[in-house]
C-alpha positions as CSV (number, residue, x, y, z in Angstrom):
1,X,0.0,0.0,0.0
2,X,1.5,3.4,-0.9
3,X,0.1,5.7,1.9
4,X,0.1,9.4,2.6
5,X,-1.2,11.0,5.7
6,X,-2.9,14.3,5.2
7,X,-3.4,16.6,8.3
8,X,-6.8,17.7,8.8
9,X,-7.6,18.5,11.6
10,X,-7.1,22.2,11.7
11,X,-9.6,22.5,8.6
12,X,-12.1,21.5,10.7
13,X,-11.2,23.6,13.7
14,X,-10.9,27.1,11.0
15,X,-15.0,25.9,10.0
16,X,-16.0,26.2,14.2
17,X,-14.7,30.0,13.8
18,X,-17.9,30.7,11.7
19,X,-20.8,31.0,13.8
20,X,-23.2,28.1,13.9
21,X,-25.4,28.4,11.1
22,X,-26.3,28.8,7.0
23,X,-23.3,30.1,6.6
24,X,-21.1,27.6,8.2
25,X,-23.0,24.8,6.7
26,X,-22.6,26.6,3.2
27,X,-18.4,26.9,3.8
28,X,-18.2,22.7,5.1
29,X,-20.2,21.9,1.9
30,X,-17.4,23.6,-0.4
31,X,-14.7,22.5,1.9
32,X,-15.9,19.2,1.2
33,X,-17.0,19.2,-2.3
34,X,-15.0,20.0,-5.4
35,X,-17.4,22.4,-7.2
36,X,-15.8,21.9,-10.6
37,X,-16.7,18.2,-10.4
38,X,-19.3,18.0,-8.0
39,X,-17.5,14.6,-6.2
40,X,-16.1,14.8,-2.8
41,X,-12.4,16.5,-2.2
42,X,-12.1,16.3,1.4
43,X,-13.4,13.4,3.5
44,X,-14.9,15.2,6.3
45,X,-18.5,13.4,5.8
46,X,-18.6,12.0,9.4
47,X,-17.7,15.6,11.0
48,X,-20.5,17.4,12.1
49,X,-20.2,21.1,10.8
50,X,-23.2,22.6,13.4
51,X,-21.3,21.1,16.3
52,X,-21.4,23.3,19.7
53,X,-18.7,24.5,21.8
54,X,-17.7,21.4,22.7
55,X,-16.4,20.2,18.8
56,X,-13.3,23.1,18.9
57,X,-12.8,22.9,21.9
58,X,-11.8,19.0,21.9
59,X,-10.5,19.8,18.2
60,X,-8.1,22.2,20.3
61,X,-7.4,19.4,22.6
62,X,-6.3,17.1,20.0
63,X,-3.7,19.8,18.0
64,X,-2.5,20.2,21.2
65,X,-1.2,17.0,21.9
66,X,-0.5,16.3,18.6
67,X,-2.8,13.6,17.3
68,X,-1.5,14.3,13.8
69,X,1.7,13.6,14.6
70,X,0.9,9.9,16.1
71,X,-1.7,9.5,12.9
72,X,1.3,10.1,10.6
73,X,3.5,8.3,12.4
74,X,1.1,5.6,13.0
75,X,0.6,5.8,8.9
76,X,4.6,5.2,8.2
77,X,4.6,2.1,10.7
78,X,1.3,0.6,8.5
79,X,3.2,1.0,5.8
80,X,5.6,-1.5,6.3
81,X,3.1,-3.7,8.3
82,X,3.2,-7.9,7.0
83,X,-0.5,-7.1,7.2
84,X,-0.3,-4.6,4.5
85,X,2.9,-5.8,2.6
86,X,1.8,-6.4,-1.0
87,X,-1.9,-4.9,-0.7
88,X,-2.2,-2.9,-3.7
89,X,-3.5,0.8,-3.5
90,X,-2.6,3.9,-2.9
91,X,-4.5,6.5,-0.3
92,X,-4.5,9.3,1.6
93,X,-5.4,9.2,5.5
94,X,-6.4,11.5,7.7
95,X,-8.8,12.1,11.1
96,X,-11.9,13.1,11.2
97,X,-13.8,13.9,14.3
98,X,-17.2,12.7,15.0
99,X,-19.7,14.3,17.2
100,X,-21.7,11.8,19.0
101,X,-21.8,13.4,22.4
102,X,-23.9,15.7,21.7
103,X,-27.3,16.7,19.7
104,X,-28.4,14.1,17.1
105,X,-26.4,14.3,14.0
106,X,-24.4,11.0,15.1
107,X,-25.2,7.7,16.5
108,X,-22.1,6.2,17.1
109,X,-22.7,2.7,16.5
110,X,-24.8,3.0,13.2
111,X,-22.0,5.3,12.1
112,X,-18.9,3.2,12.9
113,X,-20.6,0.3,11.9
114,X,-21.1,1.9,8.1
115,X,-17.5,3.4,8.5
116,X,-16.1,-0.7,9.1
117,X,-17.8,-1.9,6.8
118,X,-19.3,-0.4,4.3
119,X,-16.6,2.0,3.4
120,X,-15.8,1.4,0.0
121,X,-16.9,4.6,-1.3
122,X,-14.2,6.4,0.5
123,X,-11.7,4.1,-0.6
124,X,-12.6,4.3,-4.5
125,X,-11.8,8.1,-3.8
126,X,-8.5,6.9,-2.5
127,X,-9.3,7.7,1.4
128,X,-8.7,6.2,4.8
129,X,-10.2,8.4,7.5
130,X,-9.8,7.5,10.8
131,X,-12.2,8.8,13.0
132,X,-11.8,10.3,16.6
133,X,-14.8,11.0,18.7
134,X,-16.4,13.3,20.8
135,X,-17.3,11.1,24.1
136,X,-14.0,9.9,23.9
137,X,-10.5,11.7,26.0
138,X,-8.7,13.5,22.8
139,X,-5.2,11.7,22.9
140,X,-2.4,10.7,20.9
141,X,-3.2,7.3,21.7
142,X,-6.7,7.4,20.8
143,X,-5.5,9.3,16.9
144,X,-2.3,6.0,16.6
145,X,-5.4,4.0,17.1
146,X,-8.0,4.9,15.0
147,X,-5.5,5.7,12.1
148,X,-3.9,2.4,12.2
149,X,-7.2,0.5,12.8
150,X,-8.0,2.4,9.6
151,X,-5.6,1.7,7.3
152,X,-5.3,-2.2,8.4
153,X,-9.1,-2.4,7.8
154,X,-8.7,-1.8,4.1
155,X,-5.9,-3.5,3.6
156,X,-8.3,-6.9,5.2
157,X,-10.8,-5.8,2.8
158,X,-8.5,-5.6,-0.1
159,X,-7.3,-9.1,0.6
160,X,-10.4,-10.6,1.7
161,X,-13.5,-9.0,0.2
162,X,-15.7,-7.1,2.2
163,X,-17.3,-8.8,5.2
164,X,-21.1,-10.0,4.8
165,X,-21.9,-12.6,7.2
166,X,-21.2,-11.9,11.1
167,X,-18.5,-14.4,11.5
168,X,-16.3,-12.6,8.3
169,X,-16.9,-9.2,10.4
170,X,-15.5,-10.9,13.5
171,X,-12.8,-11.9,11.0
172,X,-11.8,-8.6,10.2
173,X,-12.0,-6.3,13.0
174,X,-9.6,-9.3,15.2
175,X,-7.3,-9.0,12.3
176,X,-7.5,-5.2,12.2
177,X,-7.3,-5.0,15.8
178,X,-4.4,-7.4,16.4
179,X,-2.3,-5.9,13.7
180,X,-2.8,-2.2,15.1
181,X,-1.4,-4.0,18.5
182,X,-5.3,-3.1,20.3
183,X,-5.7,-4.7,23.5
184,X,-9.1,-3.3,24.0
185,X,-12.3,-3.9,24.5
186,X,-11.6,-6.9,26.7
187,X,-13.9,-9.0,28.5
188,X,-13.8,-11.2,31.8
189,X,-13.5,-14.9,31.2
190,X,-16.8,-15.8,32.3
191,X,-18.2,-13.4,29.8
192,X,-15.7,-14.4,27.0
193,X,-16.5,-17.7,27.4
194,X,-20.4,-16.9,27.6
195,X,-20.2,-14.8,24.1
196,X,-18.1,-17.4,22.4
197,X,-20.7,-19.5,23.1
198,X,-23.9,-17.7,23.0
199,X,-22.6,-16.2,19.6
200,X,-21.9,-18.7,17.8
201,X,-25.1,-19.7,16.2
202,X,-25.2,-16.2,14.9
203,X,-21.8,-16.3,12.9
204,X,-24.0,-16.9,9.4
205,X,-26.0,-13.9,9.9
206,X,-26.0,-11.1,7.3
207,X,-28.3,-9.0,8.6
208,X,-27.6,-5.3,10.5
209,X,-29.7,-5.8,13.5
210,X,-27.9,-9.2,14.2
211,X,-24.6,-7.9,13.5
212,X,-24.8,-4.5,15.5
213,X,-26.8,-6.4,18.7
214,X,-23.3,-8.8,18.6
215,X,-20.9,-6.8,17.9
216,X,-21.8,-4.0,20.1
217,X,-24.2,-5.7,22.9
218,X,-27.6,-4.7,23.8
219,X,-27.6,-1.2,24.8
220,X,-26.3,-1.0,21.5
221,X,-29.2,-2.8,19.5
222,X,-31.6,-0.9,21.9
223,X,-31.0,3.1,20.9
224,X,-31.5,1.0,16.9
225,X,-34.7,-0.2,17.8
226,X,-33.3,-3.9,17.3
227,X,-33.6,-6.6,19.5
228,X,-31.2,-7.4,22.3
229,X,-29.8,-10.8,22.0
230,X,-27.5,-10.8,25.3
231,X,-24.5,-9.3,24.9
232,X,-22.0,-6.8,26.6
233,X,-21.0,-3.8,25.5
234,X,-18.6,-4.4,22.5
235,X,-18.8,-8.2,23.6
236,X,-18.6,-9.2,19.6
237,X,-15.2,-6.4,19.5
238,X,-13.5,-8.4,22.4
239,X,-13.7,-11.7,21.6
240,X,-13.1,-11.0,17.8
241,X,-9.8,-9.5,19.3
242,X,-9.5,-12.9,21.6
243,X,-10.0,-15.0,18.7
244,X,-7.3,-13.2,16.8
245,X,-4.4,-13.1,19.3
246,X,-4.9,-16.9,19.7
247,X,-5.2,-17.2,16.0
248,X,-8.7,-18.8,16.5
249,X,-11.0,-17.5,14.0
250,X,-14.7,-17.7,14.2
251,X,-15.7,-21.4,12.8
């Protein structure tokens, strides 16, 4: 993969110094969109451009401790990954910050579950974003993360195919995680050995309320309106990431 990381972060803080409104809206559409060709330039889609207070102020946060610096860097190590060795493509990565803590432009799991896997129209524009969010403590840890997580997801995808079925999302996201050295979400034994169990008949399932109650657990499925199936939060997360370190795939 040929990769080149593209810091913008500060073009989303310069569109908070408008005040909230028309106008704002009006300056993130052309930020975003090319006007001579009407397709997307900038991959700021998951950013929420009437954001309050709280959006600059955390995209202050994360200039200040440098979150580009660990996404660049965290591009250069993915580059020379195993995981992406030979994985042909080239892109341009960046982080985007997504507001779910506030108001109701985002709900996080609907949107990360569309950003993992059904990203493809990003990646035809040659884009990886990697995307930080608002409920979550704006670190350099959290930007290496997301940004490797990223890139390692398309790479999976480019070798694999995109996921369908519940067990080839488990699939990915261990792979993804493992190779982006995760060690979270984690769950206690008992539950890890409850989910490997209780989840299993659900591997073959290709449809979203399934995959989102499993993946993300009940209180999850609950704000989607889907039914619970008994499941932690990110219960489907942590033991695809158990499964992965022990090179035990979902059978």
């Amino acid at each position: 993969m040929e990769l080149e990381f593209v810091p913008l972060l500060r073009v989303q803080r310069q569109l908070h110094e408008q005040p909230r409104g028309g106008e704002r809206f009006r300056s993130y559409l052309r930020t975003m969109i090319d006007d001579r060709t009407g397709d997307l330039e900038l991959p700021l889609v998951a950013m929420n451009p009437m954001g309050g207070d709280h959006v600059p102020a955390l995209l202050d946060r994360l200039l200040a401790v440098d979150a580009e610096g660990a996404g660049a860097a965290a591009t250069a190590a993915a580059a020379t990954h195993s995981a992406t060795r030979g994985v042909r493509g080239r892109f341009r990565v960046a982080l985007v910050l997504a507001d779910d803590a506030h108001g109701g432009w985002t709900n996080r799991y609907q949107s990360e579950f569309d950003h993992y896997f059904e990203g493809d129209a990003l990646y035809r524009r040659g884009w990886i974003t990697g995307i930080l969010w608002t409920s979550e403590a704006p670190t350099a840890e959290a930007a290496r993360r997301a940004t490797a997580n990223a890139i390692h997801r398309v790479a999976h995808i480019r070798r694999f195919g995109p996921a369908r079925t519940l067990r080839a999302m488990l699939a990915q996201e261990g792979a993804v995680m493992a190779a982006a050295d995760c060690r979270e979400p984690s769950l206690s034994p008992d539950d890890l050995a409850y989910t490997r169990e209780a989840m299993a008949p659900y591997f073959g399932a290709e449809d979203r309320p399934t995959a989102i109650a499993c993946l993300y657990g009940d209180e999850a499925a609950r704000t989607l309106g889907y039914p619970p199936l008994g499941f932690s939060p990110r219960a489907g997360f942590a033991l695809a990431l158990d499964m992965a370190r022990r090179g035990a795939g979902p059978r």
